[in-house]
C-alpha positions as CSV (number, residue, x, y, z in Angstrom):
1,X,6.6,-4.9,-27.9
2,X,5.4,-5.4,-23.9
3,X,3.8,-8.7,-25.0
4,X,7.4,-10.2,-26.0
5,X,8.9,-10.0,-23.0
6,X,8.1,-11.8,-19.6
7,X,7.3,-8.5,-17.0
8,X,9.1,-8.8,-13.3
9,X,7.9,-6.4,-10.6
10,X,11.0,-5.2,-8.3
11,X,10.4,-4.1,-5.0
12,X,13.3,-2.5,-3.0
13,X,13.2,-2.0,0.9
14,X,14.0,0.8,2.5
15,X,15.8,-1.2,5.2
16,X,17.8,-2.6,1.9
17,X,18.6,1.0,-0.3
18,X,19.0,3.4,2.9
19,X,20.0,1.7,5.5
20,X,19.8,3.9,8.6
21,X,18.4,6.5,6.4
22,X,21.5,7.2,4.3
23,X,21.2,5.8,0.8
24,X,23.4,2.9,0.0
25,X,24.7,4.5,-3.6
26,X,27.4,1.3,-4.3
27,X,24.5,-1.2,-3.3
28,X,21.6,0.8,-5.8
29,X,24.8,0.9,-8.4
30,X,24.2,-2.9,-8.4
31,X,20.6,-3.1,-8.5
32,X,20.9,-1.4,-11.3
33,X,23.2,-3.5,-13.1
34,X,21.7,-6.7,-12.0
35,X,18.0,-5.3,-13.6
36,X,19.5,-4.5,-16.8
37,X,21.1,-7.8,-17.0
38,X,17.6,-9.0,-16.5
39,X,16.4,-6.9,-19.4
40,X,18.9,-8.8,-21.7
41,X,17.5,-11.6,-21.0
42,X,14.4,-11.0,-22.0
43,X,12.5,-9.2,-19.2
44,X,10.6,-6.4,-18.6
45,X,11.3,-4.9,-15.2
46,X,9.1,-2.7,-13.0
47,X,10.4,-0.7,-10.0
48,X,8.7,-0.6,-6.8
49,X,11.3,1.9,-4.3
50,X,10.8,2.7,-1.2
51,X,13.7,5.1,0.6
52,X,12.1,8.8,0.1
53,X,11.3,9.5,3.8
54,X,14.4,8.1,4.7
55,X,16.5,10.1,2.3
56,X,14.6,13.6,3.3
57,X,15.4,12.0,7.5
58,X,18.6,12.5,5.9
59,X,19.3,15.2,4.6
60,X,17.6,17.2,7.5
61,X,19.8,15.7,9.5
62,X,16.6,13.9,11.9
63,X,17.6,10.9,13.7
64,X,13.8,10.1,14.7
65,X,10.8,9.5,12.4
66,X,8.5,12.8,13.5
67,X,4.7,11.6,14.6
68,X,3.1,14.6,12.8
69,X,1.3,13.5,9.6
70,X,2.2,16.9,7.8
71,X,5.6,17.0,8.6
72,X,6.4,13.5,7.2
73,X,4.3,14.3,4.1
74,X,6.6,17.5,3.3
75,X,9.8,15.4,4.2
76,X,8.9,12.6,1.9
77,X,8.4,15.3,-0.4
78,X,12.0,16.6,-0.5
79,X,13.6,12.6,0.0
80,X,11.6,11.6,-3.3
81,X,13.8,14.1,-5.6
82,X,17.3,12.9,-3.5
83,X,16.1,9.6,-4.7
84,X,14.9,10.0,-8.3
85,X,18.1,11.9,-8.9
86,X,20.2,9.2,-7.8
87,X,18.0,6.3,-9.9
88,X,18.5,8.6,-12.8
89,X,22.2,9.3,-12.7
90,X,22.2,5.1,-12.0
91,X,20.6,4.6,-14.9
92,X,21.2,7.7,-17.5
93,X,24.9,6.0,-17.2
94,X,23.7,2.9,-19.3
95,X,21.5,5.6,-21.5
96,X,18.5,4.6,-20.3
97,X,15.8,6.6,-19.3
98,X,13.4,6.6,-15.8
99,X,10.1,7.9,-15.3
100,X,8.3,7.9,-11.7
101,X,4.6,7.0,-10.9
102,X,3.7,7.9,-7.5
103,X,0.6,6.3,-6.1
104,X,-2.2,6.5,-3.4
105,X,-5.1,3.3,-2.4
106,X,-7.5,5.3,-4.3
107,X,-5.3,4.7,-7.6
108,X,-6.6,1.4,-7.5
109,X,-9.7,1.7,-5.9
110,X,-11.3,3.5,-8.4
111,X,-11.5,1.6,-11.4
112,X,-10.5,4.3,-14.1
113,X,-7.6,4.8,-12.4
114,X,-6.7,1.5,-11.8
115,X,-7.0,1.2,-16.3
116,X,-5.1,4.3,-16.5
117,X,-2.2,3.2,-14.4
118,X,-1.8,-0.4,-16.1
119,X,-2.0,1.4,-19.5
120,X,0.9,4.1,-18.7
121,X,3.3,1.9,-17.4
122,X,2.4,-0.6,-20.4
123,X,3.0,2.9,-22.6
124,X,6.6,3.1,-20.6
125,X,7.8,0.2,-21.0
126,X,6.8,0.0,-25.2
127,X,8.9,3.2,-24.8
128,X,12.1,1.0,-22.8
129,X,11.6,3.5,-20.2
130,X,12.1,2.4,-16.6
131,X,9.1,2.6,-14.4
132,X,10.3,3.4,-11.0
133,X,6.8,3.5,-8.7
134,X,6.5,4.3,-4.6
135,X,3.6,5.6,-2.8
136,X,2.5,9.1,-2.8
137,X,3.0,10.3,0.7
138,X,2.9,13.7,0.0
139,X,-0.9,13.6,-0.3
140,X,-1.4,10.0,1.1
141,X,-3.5,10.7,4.0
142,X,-4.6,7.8,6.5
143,X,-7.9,7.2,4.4
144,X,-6.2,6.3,1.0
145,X,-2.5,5.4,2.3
146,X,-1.2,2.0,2.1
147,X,1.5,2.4,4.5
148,X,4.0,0.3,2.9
149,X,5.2,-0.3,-0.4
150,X,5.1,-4.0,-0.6
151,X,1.0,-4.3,-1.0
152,X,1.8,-1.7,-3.9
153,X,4.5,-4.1,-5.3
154,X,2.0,-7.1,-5.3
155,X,-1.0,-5.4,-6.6
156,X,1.2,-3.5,-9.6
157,X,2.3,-7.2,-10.4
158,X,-0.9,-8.3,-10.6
159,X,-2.2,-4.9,-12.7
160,X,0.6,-5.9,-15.4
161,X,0.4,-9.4,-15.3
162,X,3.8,-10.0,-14.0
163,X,5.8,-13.2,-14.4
164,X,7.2,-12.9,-10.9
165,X,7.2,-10.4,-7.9
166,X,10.7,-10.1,-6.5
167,X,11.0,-8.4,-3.2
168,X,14.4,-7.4,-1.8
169,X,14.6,-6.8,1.6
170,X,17.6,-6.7,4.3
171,X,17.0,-10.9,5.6
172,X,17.8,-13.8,3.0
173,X,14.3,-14.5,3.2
174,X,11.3,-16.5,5.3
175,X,13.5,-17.7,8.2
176,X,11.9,-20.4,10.6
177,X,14.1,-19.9,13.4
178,X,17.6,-19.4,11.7
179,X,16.7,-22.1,8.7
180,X,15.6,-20.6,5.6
181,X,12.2,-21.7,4.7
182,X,12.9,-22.2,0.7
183,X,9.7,-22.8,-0.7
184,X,5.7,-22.1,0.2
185,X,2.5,-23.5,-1.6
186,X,0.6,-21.7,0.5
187,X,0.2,-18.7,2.9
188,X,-1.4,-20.2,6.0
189,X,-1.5,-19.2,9.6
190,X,1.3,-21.3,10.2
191,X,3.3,-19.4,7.7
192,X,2.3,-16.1,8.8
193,X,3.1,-16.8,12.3
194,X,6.6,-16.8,11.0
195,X,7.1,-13.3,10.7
196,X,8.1,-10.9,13.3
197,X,7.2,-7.6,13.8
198,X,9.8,-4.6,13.2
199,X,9.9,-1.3,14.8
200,X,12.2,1.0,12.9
201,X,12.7,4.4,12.3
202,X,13.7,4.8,8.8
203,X,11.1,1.8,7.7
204,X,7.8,0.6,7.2
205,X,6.2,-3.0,6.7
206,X,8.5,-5.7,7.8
207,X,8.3,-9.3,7.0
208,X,4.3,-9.4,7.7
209,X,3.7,-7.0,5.1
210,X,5.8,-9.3,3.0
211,X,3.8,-12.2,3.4
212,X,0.7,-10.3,2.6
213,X,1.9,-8.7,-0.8
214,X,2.9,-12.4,-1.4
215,X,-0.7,-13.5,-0.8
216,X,-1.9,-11.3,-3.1
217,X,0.6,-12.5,-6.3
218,X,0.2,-15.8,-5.8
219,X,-3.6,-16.0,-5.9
220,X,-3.2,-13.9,-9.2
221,X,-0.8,-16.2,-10.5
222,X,2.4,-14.4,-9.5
223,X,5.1,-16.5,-8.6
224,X,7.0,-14.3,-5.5
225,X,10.1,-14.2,-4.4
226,X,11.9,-12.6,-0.9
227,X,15.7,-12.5,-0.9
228,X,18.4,-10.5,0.5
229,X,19.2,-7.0,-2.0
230,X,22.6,-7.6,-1.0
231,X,23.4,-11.0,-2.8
232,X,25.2,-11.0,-6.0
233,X,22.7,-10.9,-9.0
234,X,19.4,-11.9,-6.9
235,X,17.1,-10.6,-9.2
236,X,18.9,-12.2,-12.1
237,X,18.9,-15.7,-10.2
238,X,15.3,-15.1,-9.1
239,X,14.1,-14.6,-12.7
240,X,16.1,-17.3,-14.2
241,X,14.1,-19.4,-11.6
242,X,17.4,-19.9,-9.3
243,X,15.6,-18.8,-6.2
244,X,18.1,-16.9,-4.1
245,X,15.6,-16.6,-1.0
246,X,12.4,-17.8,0.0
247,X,10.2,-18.9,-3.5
248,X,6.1,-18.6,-2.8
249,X,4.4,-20.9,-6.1
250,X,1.9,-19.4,-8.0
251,X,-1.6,-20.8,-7.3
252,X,-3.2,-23.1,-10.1
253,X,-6.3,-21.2,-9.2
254,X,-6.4,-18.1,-10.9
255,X,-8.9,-16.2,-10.1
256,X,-10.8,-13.4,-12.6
257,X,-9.4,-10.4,-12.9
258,X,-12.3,-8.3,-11.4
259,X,-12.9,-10.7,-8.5
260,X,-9.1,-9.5,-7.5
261,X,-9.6,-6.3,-7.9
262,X,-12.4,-6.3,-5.6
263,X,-10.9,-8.5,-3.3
264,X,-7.5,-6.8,-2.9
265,X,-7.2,-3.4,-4.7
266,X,-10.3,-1.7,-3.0
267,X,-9.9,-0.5,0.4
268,X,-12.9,-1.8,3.0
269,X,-15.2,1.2,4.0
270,X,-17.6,-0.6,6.1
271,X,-18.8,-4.0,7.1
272,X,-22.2,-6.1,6.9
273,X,-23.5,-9.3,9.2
274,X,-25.8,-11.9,7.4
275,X,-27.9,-14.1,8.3
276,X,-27.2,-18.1,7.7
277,X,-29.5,-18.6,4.7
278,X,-27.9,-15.7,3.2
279,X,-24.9,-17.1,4.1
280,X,-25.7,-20.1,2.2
281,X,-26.9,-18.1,-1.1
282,X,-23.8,-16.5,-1.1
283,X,-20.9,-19.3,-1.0
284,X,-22.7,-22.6,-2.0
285,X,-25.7,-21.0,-4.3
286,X,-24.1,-18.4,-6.2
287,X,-26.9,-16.2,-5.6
288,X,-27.0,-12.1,-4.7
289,X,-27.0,-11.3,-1.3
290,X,-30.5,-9.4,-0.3
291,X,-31.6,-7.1,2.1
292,X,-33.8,-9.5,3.7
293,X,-30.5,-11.4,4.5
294,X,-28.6,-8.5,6.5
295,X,-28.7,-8.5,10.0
296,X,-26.5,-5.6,10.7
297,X,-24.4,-2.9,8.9
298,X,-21.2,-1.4,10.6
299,X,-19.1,1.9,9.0
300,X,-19.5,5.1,6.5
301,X,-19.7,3.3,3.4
302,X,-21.5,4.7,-0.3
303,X,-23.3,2.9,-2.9
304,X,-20.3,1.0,-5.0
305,X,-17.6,1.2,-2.1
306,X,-16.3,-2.5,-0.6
307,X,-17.7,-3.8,2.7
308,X,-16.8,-7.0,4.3
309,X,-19.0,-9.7,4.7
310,X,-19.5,-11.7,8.0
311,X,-21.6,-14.4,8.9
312,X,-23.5,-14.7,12.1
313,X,-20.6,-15.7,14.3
314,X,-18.9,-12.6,13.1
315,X,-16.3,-14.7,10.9
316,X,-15.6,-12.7,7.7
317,X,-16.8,-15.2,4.4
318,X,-15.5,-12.2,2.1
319,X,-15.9,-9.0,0.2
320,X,-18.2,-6.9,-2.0
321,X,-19.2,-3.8,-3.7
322,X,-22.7,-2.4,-2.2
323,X,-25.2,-0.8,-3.9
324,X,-26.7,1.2,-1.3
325,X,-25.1,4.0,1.4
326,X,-25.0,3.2,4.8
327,X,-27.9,5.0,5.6
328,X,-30.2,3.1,3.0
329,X,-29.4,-0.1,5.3
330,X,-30.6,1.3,8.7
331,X,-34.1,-0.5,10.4
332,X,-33.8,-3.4,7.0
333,X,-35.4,-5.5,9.1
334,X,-38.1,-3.5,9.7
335,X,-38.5,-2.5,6.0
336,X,-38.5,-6.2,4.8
337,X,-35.7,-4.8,2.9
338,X,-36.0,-7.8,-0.5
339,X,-33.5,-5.5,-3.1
340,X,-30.3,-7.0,-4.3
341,X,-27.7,-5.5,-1.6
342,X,-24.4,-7.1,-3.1
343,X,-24.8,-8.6,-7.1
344,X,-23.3,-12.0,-6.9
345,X,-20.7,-10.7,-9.6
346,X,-19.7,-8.2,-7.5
347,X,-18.9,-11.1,-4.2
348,X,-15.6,-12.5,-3.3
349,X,-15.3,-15.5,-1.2
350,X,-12.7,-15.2,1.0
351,X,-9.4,-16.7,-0.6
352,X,-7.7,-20.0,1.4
353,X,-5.1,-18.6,3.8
């Protein structure tokens, strides 16, 4: 049944659903109705919600985000009920049914899981059940945290093989200055220099973030989309290829399916310096990176965890998965270290932009 139907990933702001903390109930009452509408027309949708801290802010009445790790984790804990309840009055109204997924890094770092995820939501929606999906903060601690749910948007679109990421947030879109940049082939410096930096209480992310999780669709070949979440049937427009905000294009270079996951689902647990004839194996050869090659190693990484990969200038050239702990790499150059370090099939250059 999924393969019939063109799949959307929906991401909602916080800034957009709970707006100074207090959930916007007539505004998620047409999010609702705009998705469905959607689903008539032949798509699939996937929910990406963020708003549970704010809504347990709420209800405890705090005006200021606390600093203490623990504390938010137990006051996400409460806000992610107020919220689910709400989405599934919203939605038991039009007899459908929700299901949540919460998520940490290590979801998609470890490759079993990663499977496992793709195939339950693939299970949901054969079942027409709405998949509504925000990060685990409850057990999400620094190490495995993403820290906003917009990355989690993008890589989820790319798990499914989504036609388009939407992401609704509380601006019409990219703005240079006050004009609305419409359309972007690619995510460049220029591009990211665009987006400001936000400091809010009830919020995380910001238009950065954006950008990023927009980076990561497009080289997967997502076609993303940020718009306003308070415009009349945006995600029904932004399907139906209307584009009610700012439109990022898909990139006509697709890359494998593996090489993303390495490149983008995997968080970095340490980083490596190579030499320049490694460097030239690596990116012009297509060759394994070696021991011999490795001038320094940096971090607490194991054997299969992703390390970085800079050159002798100390400009990052990409990603990989090792195959020895950090400890195995101390004094190489003493031990004439010649092993395969990094398999080339395990390597990702670093993407354009």
């Amino acid at each position: 049944m999924t393969k019939a139907f063109k799949k959307v990933v929906v991401k909602i702001g916080s800034s957009v659903i709970a707006p100074f903390g207090k959930l916007d109930l007539k505004l998620i009452s047409k999010i609702v109705k705009d998705i469905l509408v959607a689903e008539k027309k032949g798509y699939k949708v996937i929910l990406v919600s963020s708003g549970a801290i704010a809504c347990g802010l709420n209800k405890l009445k705090l005006a200021k985000r606390p600093k203490d790790t623990h504390l938010l984790m137990a006051i996400s804990s409460l806000g992610q009920i107020i919220l689910m309840d709400v989405f599934n009055a919203k939605f038991k109204k039009y007899k459908r049914t929700c299901a949540q997924i919460l998520l940490t890094w290590d979801d998609f770092s470890i490759r079993k899981r990663f499977i496992n995820i793709r195939t339950t939501i693939n299970k949901l929606l054969d079942m027409d059940i709405i998949s509504i999906i925000n990060e685990n903060d409850v057990i999400s601690y620094e190490e495995i945290r993403f820290g906003d749910n917009d990355r989690i948007s993008a890589l989820v679109a790319d798990l499914v093989g989504a036609d388009k990421l939407i992401m609704l947030s509380d601006v019409e879109g990219l703005l240079r200055g006050k004009q609305l940049v419409r359309e972007v082939t690619k995510i460049d410096s220029e591009i990211l220099a665009l987006a400001k930096k936000e400091d809010k209480v009830h919020t995380s992310g910001g238009m950065f973030t954006k950008l990023q999780a927009a980076k990561i669709a497009i080289s997967s070949g997502t076609a993303a989309v940020i718009a306003s979440g308070h415009k009349e049937k945006v995600i029904l427009n932004a399907v139906e290829g209307k584009n009610p905000g700012t439109l990022f294009l898909a990139s006509s270079e697709k890359h494998k399916a593996r090489k993303r996951w390495i490149a983008y689902s995997i968080k970095v647990k340490g980083k490596i310096y190579i030499d320049d004839g490694a460097k030239e194996a690596l990116l012009n050869k297509g060759k394994s990176l070696l021991g011999v090659g490795i001038t320094k190693a940096e971090g607490d990484f194991k054997k299969n965890d992703a390390v970085e990969i800079s050159d002798s200038q100390g400009i990052i050239i990409g990603r990989g998965l090792i195959n020895y702990n950090c400890e195995d790499l101390k004094d190489i150059k003493q031990k004439k270290f010649m092993r395969e370090v990094i398999h080339r099939d395990n390597f990702v250059k670093l993407f354009e932009g």
